[in-house]
Structure formats: C-alpha cells, structure tokens
Rosetta silent file (secondary structure, phi, psi, omega in degrees, C-alpha in Angstrom):
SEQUENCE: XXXXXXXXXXXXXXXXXXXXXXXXXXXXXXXXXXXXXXXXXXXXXXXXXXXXXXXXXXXXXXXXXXXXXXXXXXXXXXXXXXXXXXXXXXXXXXXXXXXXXXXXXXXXXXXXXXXXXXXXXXXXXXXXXXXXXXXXXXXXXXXXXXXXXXXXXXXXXXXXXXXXXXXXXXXXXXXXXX
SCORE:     score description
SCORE:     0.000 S_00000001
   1 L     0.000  156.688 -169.429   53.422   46.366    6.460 S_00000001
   2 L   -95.516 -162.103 -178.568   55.754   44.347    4.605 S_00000001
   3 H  -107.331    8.364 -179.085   54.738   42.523    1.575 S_00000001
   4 H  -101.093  -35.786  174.101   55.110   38.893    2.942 S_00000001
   5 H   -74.356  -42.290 -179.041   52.505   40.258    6.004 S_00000001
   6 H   -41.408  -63.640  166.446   50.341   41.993    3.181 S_00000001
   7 H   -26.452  -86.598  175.504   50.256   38.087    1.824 S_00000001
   8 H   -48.802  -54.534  128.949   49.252   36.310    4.695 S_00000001
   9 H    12.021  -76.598 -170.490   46.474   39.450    5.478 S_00000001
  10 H   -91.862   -3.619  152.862   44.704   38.973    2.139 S_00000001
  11 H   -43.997  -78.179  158.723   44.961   35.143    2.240 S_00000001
  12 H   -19.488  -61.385  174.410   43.161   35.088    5.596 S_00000001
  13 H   -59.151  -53.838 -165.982   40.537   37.573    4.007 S_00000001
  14 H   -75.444  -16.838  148.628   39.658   35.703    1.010 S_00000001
  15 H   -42.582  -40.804  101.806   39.609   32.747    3.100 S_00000001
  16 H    60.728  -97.259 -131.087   37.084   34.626    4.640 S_00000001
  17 H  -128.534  -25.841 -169.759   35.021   35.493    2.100 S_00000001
  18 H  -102.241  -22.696  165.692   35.020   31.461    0.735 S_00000001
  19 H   -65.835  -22.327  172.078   34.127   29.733    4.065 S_00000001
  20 H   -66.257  -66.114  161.425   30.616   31.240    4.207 S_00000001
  21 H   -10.259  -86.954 -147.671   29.823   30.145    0.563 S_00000001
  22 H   -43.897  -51.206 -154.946   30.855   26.635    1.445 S_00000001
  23 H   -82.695  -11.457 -171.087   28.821   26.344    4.857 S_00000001
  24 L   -59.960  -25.450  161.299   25.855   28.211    3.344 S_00000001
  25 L   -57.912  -57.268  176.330   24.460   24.610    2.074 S_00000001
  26 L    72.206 -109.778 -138.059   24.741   23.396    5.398 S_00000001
  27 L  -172.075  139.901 -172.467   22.725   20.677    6.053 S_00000001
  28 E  -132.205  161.665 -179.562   18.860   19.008    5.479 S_00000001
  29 E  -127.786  148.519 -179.543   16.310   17.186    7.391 S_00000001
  30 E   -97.093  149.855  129.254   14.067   14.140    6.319 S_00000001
  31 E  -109.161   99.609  122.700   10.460   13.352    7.521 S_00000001
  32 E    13.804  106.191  165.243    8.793   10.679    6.725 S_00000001
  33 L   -63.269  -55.210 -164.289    4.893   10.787    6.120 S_00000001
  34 L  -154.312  145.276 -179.270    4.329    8.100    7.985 S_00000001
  35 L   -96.584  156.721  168.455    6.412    5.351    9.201 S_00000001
  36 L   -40.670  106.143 -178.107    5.635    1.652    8.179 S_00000001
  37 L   -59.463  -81.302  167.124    2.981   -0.316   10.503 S_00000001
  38 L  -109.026  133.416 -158.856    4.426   -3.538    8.706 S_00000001
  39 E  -117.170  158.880  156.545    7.185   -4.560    6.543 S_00000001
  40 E  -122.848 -178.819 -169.736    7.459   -7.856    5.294 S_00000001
  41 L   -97.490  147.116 -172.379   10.568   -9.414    3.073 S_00000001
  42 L    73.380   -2.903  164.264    9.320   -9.238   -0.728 S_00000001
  43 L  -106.445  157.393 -169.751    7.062   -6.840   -0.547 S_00000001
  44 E   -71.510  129.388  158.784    6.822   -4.116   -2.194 S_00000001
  45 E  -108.914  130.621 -170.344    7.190   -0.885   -0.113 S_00000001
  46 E  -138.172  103.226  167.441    6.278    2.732   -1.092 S_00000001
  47 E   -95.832  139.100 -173.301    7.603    5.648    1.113 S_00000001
  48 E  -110.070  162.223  165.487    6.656    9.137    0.945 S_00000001
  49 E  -162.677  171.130 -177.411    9.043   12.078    2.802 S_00000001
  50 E  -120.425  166.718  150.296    9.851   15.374    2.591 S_00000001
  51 E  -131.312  141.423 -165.653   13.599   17.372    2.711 S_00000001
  52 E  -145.031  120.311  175.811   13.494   20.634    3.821 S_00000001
  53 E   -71.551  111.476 -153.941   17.260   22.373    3.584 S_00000001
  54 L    57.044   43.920 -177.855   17.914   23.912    7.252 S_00000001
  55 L    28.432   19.920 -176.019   14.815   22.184    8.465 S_00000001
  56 L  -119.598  -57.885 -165.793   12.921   25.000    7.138 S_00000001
  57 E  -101.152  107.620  170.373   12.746   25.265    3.506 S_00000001
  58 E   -18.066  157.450 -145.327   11.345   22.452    1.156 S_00000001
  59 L  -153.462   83.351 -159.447   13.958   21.397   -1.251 S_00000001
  60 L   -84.680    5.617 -172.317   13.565   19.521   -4.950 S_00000001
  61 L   -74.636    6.434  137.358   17.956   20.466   -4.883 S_00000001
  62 L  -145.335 -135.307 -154.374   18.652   17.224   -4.310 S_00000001
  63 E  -143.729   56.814 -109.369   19.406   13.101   -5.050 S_00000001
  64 L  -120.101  123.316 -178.305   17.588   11.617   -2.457 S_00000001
  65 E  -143.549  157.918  159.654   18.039    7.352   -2.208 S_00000001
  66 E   -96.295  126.662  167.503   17.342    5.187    0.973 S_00000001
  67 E  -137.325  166.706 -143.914   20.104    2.323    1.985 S_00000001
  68 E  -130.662  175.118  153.094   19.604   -0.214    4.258 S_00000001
  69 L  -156.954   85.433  170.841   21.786   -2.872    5.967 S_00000001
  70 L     8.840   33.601 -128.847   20.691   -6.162    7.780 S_00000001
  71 L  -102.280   35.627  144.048   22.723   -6.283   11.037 S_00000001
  72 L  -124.248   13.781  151.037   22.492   -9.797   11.345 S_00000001
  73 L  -119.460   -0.077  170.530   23.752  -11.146    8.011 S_00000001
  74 L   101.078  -30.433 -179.403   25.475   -7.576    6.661 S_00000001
  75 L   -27.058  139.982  173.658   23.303   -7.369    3.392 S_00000001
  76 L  -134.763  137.580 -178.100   23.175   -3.953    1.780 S_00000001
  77 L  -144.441  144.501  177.894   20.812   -2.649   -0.483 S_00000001
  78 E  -136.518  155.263 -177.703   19.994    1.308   -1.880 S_00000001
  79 E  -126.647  144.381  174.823   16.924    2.437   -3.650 S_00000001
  80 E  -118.406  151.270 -178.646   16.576    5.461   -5.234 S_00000001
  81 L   -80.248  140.340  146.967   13.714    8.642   -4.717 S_00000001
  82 E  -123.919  145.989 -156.004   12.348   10.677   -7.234 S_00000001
  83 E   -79.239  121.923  166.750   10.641   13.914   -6.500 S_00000001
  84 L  -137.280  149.382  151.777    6.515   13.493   -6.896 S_00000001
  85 L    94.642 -138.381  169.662    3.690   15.623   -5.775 S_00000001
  86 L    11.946  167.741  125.851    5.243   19.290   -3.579 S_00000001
  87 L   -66.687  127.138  159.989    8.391   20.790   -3.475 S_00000001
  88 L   124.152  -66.164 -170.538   10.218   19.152   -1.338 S_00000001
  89 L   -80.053  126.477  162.266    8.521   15.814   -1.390 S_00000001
  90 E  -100.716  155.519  178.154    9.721   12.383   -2.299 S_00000001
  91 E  -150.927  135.311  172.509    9.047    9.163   -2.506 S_00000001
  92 E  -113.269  146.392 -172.036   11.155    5.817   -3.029 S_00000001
  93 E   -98.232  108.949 -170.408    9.765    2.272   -4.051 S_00000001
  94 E  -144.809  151.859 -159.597   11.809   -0.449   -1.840 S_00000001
  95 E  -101.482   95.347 -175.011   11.786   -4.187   -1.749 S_00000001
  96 L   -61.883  147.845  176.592   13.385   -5.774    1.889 S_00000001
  97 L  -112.610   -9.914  170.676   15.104   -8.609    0.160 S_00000001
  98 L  -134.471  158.855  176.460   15.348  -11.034    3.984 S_00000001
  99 L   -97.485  174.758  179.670   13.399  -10.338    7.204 S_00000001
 100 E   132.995 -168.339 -160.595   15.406   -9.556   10.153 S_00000001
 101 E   -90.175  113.489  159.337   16.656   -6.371   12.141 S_00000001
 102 E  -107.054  142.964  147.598   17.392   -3.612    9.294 S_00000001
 103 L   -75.594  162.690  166.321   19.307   -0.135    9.813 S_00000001
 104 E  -176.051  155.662 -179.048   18.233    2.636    7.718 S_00000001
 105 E  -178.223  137.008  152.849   18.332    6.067    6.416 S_00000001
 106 L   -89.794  109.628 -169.586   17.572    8.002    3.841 S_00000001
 107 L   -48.546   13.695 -119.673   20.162   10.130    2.071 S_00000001
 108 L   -90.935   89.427 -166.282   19.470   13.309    0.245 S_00000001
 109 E   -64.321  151.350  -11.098   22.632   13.806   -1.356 S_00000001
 110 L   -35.717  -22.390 -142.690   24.387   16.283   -1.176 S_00000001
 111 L   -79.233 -162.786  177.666   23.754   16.272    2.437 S_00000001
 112 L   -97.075  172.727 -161.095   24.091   13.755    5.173 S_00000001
 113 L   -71.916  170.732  147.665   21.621   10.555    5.765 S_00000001
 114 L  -118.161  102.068  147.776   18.955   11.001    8.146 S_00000001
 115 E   -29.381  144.721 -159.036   18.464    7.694   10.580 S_00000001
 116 L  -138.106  160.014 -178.496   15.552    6.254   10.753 S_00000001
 117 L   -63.264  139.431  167.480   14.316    3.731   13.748 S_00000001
 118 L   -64.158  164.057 -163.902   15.573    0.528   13.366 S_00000001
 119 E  -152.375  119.311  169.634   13.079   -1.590   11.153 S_00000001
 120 E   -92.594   93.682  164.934   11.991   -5.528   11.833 S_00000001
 121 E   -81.760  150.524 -161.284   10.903   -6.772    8.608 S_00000001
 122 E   -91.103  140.712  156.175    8.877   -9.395    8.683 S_00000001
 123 L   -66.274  152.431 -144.618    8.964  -12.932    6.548 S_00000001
 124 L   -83.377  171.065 -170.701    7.537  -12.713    3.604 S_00000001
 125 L   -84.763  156.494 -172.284    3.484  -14.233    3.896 S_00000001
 126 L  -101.305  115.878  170.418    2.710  -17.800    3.573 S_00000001
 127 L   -73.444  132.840  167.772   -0.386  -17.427    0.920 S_00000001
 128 L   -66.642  127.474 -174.110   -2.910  -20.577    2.279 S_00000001
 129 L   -51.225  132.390  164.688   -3.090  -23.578   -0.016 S_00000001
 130 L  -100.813  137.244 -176.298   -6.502  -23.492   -1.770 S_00000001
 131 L   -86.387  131.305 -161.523   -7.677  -26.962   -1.797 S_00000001
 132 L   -80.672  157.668 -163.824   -8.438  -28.117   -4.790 S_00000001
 133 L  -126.193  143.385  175.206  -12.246  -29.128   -5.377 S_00000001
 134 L   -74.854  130.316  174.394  -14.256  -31.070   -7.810 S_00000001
 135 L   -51.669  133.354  175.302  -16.763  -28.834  -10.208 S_00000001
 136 L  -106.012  124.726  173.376  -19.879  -28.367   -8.493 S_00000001
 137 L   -83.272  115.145  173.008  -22.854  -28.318  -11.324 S_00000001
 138 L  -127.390  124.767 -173.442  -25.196  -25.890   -9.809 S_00000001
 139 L   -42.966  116.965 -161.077  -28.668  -25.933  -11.656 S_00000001
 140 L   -94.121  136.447  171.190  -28.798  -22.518  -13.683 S_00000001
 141 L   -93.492  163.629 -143.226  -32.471  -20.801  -13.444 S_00000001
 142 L  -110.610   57.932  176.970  -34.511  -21.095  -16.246 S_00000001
 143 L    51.951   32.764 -162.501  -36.035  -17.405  -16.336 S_00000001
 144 L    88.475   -3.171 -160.383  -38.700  -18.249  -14.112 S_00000001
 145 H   -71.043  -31.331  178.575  -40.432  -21.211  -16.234 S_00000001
 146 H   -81.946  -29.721  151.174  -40.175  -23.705  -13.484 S_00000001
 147 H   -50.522  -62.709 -178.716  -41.782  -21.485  -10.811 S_00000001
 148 H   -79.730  -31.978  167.900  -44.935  -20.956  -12.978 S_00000001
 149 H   -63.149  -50.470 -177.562  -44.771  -24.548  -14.284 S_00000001
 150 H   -73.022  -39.694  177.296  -45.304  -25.881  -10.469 S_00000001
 151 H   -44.973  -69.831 -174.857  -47.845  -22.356   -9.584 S_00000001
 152 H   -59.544  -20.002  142.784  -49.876  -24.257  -12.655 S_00000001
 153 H   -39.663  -50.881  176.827  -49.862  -27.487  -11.288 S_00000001
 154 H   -79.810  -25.219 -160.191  -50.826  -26.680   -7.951 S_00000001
 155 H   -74.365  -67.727 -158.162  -53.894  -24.178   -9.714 S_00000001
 156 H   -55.180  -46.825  145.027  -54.702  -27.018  -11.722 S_00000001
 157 H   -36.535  -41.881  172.731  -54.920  -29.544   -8.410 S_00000001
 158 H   -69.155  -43.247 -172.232  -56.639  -27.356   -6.678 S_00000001
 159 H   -83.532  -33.428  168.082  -59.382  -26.652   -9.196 S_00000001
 160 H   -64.529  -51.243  179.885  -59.821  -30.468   -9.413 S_00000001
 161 H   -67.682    5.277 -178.118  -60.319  -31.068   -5.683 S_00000001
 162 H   -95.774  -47.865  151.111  -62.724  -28.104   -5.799 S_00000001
 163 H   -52.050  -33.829 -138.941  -64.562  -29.762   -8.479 S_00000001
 164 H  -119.160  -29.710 -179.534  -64.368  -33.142   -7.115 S_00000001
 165 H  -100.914  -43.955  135.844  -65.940  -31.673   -3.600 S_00000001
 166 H    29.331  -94.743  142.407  -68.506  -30.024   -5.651 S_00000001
 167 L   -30.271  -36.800 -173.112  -69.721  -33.066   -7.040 S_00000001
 168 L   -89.856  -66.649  155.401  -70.271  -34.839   -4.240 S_00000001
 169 H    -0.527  -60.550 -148.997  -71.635  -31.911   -2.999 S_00000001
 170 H  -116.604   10.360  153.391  -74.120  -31.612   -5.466 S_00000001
 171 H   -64.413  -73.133  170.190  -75.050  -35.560   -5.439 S_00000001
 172 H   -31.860  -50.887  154.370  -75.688  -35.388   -2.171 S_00000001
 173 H   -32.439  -79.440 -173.966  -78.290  -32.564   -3.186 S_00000001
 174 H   -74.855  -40.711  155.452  -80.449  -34.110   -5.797 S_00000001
 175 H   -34.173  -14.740  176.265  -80.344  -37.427   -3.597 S_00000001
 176 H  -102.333  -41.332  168.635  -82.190  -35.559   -1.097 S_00000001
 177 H   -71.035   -9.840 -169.536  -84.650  -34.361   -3.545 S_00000001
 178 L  -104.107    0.000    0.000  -85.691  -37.366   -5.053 S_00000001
C-alpha cells in the first residue's frame, strides 16, 4: 500500500470509530400523564410527562420546555420543565395566552420535539356577576333565653287556667253542699 491509500484507510477507520459515539444518543420519547380534558386561555396549566432515552430508559439528561403556536393568528410561546418527582419525570407550568386551535410539542433538548394532538383552548371563563344585595340583619340567638322565656309563659298560663278551672270547680262544690 502506498502512503496516500494508507491515508484514506485510516481516515475511513477513525471515521468509523466516531460515528457510533455520535448516534449512540440517538433519540427520546415523551408521554404525557395524562392529556388535558380542558384548556382554557389564562389559565393556569400544569403538565406532568416522562422522557425515556430510546423509549426505554428514564432520563433526568436533559432540558425539557414545551412550545406552542396558534395556527390561526401565528402566536408563539415556550415554557420551560423542570425535573420533579422520578427519574425521568417532568413537569412544565403553561399559561395559553388566546383560545383557538394550538400546535404543540414538547422538546427535551438535546433531542427532537415530540407532537402532541392538536389542542382547542378554550376562552378564558366568564366569572357570573354577583348581584349586589342590601345587608340582611338576621336576629342572632340569645343562648337559649328566649326559648325558656316563652316555655315560662306558657307554664305560667297554663297553671292559671288550671287554677281558674279549679275554682269554679270547687264553687260549684260547696254550692251543692249548702
């Protein structure tokens, strides 16, 4: 072999020997916990997910953010994750700033995004007017004192008409004796 073939030979190897390295990172997959029943615009959103490197191993190795894009006025927005609870597991805090038809995916740089379902956020909620109302004075009870004031009232009535039939009662009585 010459020494210009030699060249090209061990080029080729350590080329080689440096393409495995490189691709050994590959590539990661996202999951979700769960996906969002409703979004509305202005609310507060809290997503949990995992990345697992080769869809196999959990992964705290990267820099994980979600971005978003409108795609019927163009708005763009990115939030970023920070790793809480597992390995592996993330979670980003994200605000829709307009309803409409959003794209989305979450990144976990290095690697590439994972797509996500398109997502119809919702306008934000109309909180109901509470109408305002005049103080109602409602009669505070008085430990029981008013209950027992009226029991002794009626006790008291009662023992008069008991008395009062009684009498008559006992009128009637000695008139008949006499």
């Amino acid at each position: 072999m010459h020494g210009k073939q030699l060249l090209i030979l061990a080029t080729l190897l350590g080329l080689l020997l440096v393409v495995p390295s490189a691709l050994a990172g590959g590539w990661a997959v996202v999951t979700l916990d769960e996906l969002p029943a409703e979004v509305r615009q202005g609310t507060s959103l809290r997503l949990g997910f995992m990345v697992r490197q080769h869809g196999q191993t959990a992964t705290n190795q990267v820099k994980p953010y979600l971005e978003a894009r409108n795609t019927e006025t163009g708005e763009v927005f990115r939030a970023e994750g920070r790793q809480e609870g597992p390995v592996g597991h993330f979670v980003v805090e994200v605000t829709f700033p307009s309803a409409g038809s959003w794209e989305w995916a979450i990144v976990p740089a290095p690697f590439e995004g994972t797509a996500l379902p398109a997502l119809q956020v919702l306008p934000a909620a109309v909180q109901p007017a509470v109408p305002e109302t005049a103080p109602v004075n409602i009669p505070q009870p008085d430990s029981g004192r008013s209950v027992l004031r009226w029991a002794g009232l009626a006790l008291l009535l009662s023992a008069a008409g008991i008395g009062a039939i009684t009498r008559r009662g006992g009128r009637t009585a000695a008139q008949e004796r006499a």
